[in-house]
C-alpha positions, 0 to 999 in steps of 0.5 A: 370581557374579550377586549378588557382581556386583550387590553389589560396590561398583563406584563405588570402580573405575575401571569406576564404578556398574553404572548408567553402565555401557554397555548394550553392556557389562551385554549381555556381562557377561550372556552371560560369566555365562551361559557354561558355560566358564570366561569373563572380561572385562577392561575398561579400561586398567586391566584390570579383571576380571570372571569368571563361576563357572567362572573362579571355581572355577579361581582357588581362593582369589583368588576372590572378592577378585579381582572388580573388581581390575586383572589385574596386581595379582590375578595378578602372576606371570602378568601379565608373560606375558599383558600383551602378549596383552591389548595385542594384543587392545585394539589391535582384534585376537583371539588364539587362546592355545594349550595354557597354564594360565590359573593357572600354580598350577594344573595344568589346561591350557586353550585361550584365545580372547581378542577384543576387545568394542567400544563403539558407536563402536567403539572397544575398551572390554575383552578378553573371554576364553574357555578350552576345557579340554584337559587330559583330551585332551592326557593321553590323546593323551599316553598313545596316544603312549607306547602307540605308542612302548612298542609299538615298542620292544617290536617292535624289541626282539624281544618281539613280532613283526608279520606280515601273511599274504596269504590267496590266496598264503599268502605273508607279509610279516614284521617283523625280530622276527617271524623272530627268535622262530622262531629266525632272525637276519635275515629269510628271503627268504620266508615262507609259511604253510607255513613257519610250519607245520614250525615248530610242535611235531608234537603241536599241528600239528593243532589250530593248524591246523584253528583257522587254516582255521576263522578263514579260513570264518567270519571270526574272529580267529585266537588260540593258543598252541602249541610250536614249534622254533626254527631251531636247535632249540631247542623254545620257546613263541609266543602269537599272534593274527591278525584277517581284513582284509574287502576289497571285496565281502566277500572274505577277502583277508588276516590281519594279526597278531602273534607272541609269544615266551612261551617264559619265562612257560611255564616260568615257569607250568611251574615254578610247577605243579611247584612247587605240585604238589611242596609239594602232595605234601611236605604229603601227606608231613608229615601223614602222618609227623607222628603217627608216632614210631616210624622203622620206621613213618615209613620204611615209610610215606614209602615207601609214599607214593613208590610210590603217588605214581609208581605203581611196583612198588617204592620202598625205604628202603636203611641203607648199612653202615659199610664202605660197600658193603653196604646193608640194606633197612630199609624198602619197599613193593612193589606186584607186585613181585619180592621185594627182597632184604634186602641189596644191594651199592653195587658192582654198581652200578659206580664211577660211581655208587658216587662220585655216591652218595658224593657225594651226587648223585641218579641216574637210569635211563629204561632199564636195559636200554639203558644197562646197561653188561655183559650180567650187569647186563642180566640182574640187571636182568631179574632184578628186574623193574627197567627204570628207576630213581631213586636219591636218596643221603643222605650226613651228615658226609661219610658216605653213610648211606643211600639211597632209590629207587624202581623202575619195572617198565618203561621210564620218562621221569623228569621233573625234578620226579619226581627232585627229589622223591624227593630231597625225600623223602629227605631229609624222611624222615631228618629225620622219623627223627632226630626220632622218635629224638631225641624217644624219647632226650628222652622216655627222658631225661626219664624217668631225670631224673624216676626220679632226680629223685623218687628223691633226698632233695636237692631239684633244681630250675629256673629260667627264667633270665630272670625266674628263676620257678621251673619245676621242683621235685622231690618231696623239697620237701616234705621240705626246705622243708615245702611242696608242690613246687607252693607254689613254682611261679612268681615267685622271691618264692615261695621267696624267702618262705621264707627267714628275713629276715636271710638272703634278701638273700645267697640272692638276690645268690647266684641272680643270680650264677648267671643272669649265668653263675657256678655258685655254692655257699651257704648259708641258713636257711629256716623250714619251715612245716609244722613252724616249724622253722628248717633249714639249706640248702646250695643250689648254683647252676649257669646252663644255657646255650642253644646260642647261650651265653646263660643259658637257664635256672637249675638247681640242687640243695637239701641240708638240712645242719641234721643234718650242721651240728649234728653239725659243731657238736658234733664241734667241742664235743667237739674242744673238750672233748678238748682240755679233757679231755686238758690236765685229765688230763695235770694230773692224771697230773703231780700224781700222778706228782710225789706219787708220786715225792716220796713215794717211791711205788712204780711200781706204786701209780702204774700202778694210779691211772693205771688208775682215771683210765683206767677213768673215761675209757673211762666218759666215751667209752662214754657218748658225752658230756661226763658220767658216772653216778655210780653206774656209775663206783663200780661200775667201780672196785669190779669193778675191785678187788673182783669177788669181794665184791659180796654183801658191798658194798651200792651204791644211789643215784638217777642223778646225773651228774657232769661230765668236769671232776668225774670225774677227781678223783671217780674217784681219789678212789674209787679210793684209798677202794676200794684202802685198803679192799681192802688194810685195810678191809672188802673185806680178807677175808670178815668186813666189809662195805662201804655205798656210798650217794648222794643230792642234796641242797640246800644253803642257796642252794638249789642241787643237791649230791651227797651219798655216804657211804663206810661200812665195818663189820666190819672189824679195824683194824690199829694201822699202816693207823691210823697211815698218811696217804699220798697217797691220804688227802691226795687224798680229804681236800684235793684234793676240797676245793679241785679240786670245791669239796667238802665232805670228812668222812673218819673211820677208826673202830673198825669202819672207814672212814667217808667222806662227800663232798658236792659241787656237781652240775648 
């Protein structure tokens, strides 16, 4: 602040240069400079103010425009408050400003002393101004008066009682409180240390006193904690301490102190090691049933655990009997015991607690034999070796189920923890059992679904019903989609890929359904790539539901219907062909009847042509297919006619197959050939001889042509088989032609019938 002083351009105040300036005046800035506390001078009737760096510190960011400027101007919000002050001290008087800030922005509280500074002819020129800084001070005399007053409230409250105990007459003088944690609810006329003494606990008698006598000889302060019972009897907790006041001459002469009840932070303390100590043991519990998955294992070692833990003689897993009476040890662990009987009924425990087990309550006994009701149950007990007991029921679905205990060779103070305990365990132990009984039923499940699984030809499959990657897959993948099941492991798209592009859109659309709850049941083609193959899949989609009813996962099941569509698609073929056949034959058959009647044909000529269209039907349907060999249907009708001639007929002739639109007429036109030769030609009797013979040619356009030749020899012809031309003739001569674009040489010879048929074949 020295050098801001010596640069400042005072010329432009109202004080002028630093060279007029009164000796008197630069004396006292000096000294308001030198000063270690917060100083200022305000000079004039202006008020113009100069400050040494301490003050500086305090005005923050009025520093440093505030040198050299009137008081009212720099600090306007406070001027109004102080104007009167400095007023005071310009008439010649000092001021003493207690306990303000000098910025009201700031949080510092000072004490001001202002006085005035006067010029040689005494006359007052400024007002100098000194803070002492008491805010340290006032927050600790603050905080000794809340002390005080939080102490108080604290003794009026009956927290915390004060006594003050006279050493010579061990009479005591007491606060309200102090007798109302033993237990009072006024004061008693008189207290003495005696008094004080029959309230404490039998077992801390003792050392409380001893500790008392040992403060007394050395001087020491009296501190413990220690049992009592309170006026009511109610037992209860108190923390005190007392400090021996030296009188004259180095005399003990009294000891002041005081009493808390801490009768809540004990059993506060008290529950919080039960607690622990009981977390402790459910720990040692779940570590050892956790590798455990068998429950005759997990029961015998919970309860080997209990019997340790207590050191009794027995502690038992009991399965309670659907009637509810009958129990069976299904697990114990004894320790010098009288052996267990392997069942025991609820009702010799009596009906009491037959309705607490039920109920699910816990029971206990400290004393069989003190609170048996009947001679027989004291006897039963004595018996057993049973002289205490705790038995923890569980009851599931409104059912007791099972009971667990443990027995005490003698007589036996339970605690509560000890109870809740077995209680715990109980329960622990259920649980433990249900869950080594669900994971073995999980693990057997999940044993049958892998048998089924890669036993079946369809391939299952899951989804995660999220992203709906692929989780599972059965081994038949390889089977119906040509992969490894692992190739489609993971994102969708790895199936997906699979499918053939004009399909995949559907499939997925199908799978999305599904994840939003639907089953649905679709089909798509797929490209194996083990073998290029497209096949056909039919998958059907079914969401999997978590407990909650959301879409946990997405399962499914793959069908290759490749063969089963192809075969619907020929059974639709072949339905068509049916169709196509039967309206062909019942033309045929209409053809032939209306011949056969306006020719006057017999019934029986139209029975035997019926026949040939029979026999080339049963061809067809033997044949499994929509065609027939040329050779086989010529061989049928012979056998049918001319079973007896076959050394006298000749048939040969490469595999051709005729069509089941060519086969109806082919074959009566057979049959009339084979039926006339029968009758009239070389099949008549033994003397002729019959050459049945095929071959494909190829016409001009080079297409496939079935050439045969009929060609009778060795036979006499009758002048009236000359003369005739039935129906039979006009089939073969005319409806070849125009039914089978045939080619039709027909010739009856000297030496018989010669008969060449070509026609177009595939």
């Amino acid at each position: 602040m020295a050098s801001l002083i010596r640069d400042h351009d005072w010329g432009g105040t109202p004080l002028g240069s630093i060279g007029a300036w009164s000796e008197r005046l630069k004396l006292m800035i000096e000294q308001v400079l030198a000063s270690p506390l917060v100083s200022s001078l305000v000079c004039g009737p202006e008020r113009i103010l100069v400050y040494n760096d301490a003050a500086a510190r305090l005005y923050g960011d009025r520093h440093p425009g505030a040198l050299g400027q009137p008081l009212p101007k720099t600090f306007p919000d406070t001027w109004p408050v102080v104007a009167s002050l400095y007023d005071h001290v310009f008439s010649g008087e000092s001021v003493h400003v207690p306990a303000q800030p000098l910025d009201l922005r700031e949080n510092e509280i000072f004490d001001a002393y202002l006085t005035p500074l006067r010029d040689e002819a005494g006359g007052v020129i400024a007002a100098h101004m000194v803070g002492f800084e008491i805010s340290d001070r006032l927050r600790a005399e603050a905080a000794l008066r809340e002390s005080e007053e939080r102490l108080a409230r604290a003794l009026e409250g009956g927290d915390v009682g004060a006594w003050e105990l006279d050493l010579v007459t061990l009479k005591a003088w007491r606060s309200p409180q102090h007798d109302r944690i033993f237990g009072y609810k006024t004061l008693l006329p008189e207290w003495t240390y005696d008094v004080f003494l029959s309230h404490v606990a039998p077992e801390d008698r003792g050392w409380v006193d001893a500790r008392f006598q040992d403060a007394i000889a050395t001087d020491r302060r009296w501190n413990f904690e220690c049992r009592i019972r309170r006026a009511d009897g109610r037992p209860g907790w108190i923390g005190a301490q007392g400090r021996i006041d030296v009188g004259a001459g180095g005399c003990s002469r009294r000891m002041k102190g005081t009493v808390r009840d801490i009768t809540e932070r004990k059993q506060g303390e008290s529950l919080l090691r039960e607690s622990e100590e009981r977390q402790a043991f459910l720990l040692l519990l779940s570590d050892a049933l956790r590798p455990l998955s068998d429950p005759a294992e997990i029961q015998h070692a919970a309860m080997k655990l209990l019997a340790e833990k207590y050191d009794v003689m027995r502690a038992g897993y009991l399965d309670v009997h659907a009637d509810g009476d009958t129990m069976t040890m299904a697990a114990h662990y004894e320790r010098d015991a009288v052996p267990a009987p392997p069942q025991i009924r609820l009702f010799d425990y009596g009906p009491d607690l037959i309705a607490a087990f039920h109920a699910g309550h816990t029971r206990h006994v400290r004393d069989t034999i003190a609170e048996a009701e009947t001679e027989e149950q004291r006897a039963a007990y004595r018996v057993l070796g049973v002289y205490a007991w705790i038995i923890a029921p569980l009851v599931k679905d409104g059912r007791l189920i099972a009971i667990v205990g443990v027995v005490s060779k003698t007589p036996r103070d339970w605690t509560p923890i000890e109870i809740q305990l077995v209680t715990d365990l109980a329960e622990r132990t259920w649980d433990a059992v249900q869950r080594a009984r669900s994971e073995t039923a999980l693990r057997e499940s999940e044993e049958r679904f892998a048998q089924f699984a890669n036993s079946s030809s369809d391939t299952l499959w899951i989804r995660d019903g999220a992203t709906l990657a692929m989780e599972y897959v059965s081994p038949a993948t390889q089977e119906t989609y040509g992969v490894l099941p692992s190739a489609i492991l993971g994102d969708v798209e790895r199936w997906a890929g699979l499918i053939v592009p004009e399909d995949r859109n559907a499939a997925l659309a199908q799978l999305e359904l599904a994840r939003q709850g639907k089953a649905s049941v679709h089909e798509f083609r797929v490209r194996r790539p083990s073998d290029g193959e497209v096949r056909w899949i039919k998958n059907t989609d079914f969401p999997l539901h978590s407990e909650r009813g959301c879409v946990q996962r997405v399962g499914g099941i793959a069908v290759d219907v490749t063969d089963a569509k192809r075969a619907a698609d020929r059974q639709d073929v072949l339905i068509n062909e049916l169709q196509h056949r039967a309206r062909n034959l019942l033309a045929v058959v209409r053809a032939i009847a209306g011949r056969t009647v306006t020719r006057g044909g017999s019934v029986a000529a139209f029975e035997v042509r019926l026949q040939a269209l029979s026999r080339a039907q049963a061809l067809l349907s033997q044949a499994g297919s929509d065609k027939v060999e040329v050779g086989a249907l010529i061989r049928a009708e012979l056998a049918a006619h001319a079973d007896n001639a076959c050394e006298r007929t000749t048939v040969s002739g490469p595999e051709v197959h005729l069509t089941a639109q060519q086969v109806q007429n082919f074959a009566l036109a057979v049959h009339e050939l084979t039926t006339n030769a029968v009758k009239y030609g070389a099949l008549q009797d033994g003397t002729g001889h019959l050459a049945v013979t095929w071959e494909v040619v190829l016409d001009r356009r080079e297409r496939r042509r079935l050439a045969l030749n009929w060609v009778e020899s060795g036979v006499t012809i009758r002048s009236e088989a000359a003369r005739r031309h039935g129906y039979g003739t006009e089939l073969i001569q005319e409806a070849l032609v125009y039914a089978l674009e045939a080619r039709v040489d027909y010739e009856l010879s000297a030496d018989g019938v010669r008969c060449r048929i070509e026609m177009p074949v595939t």
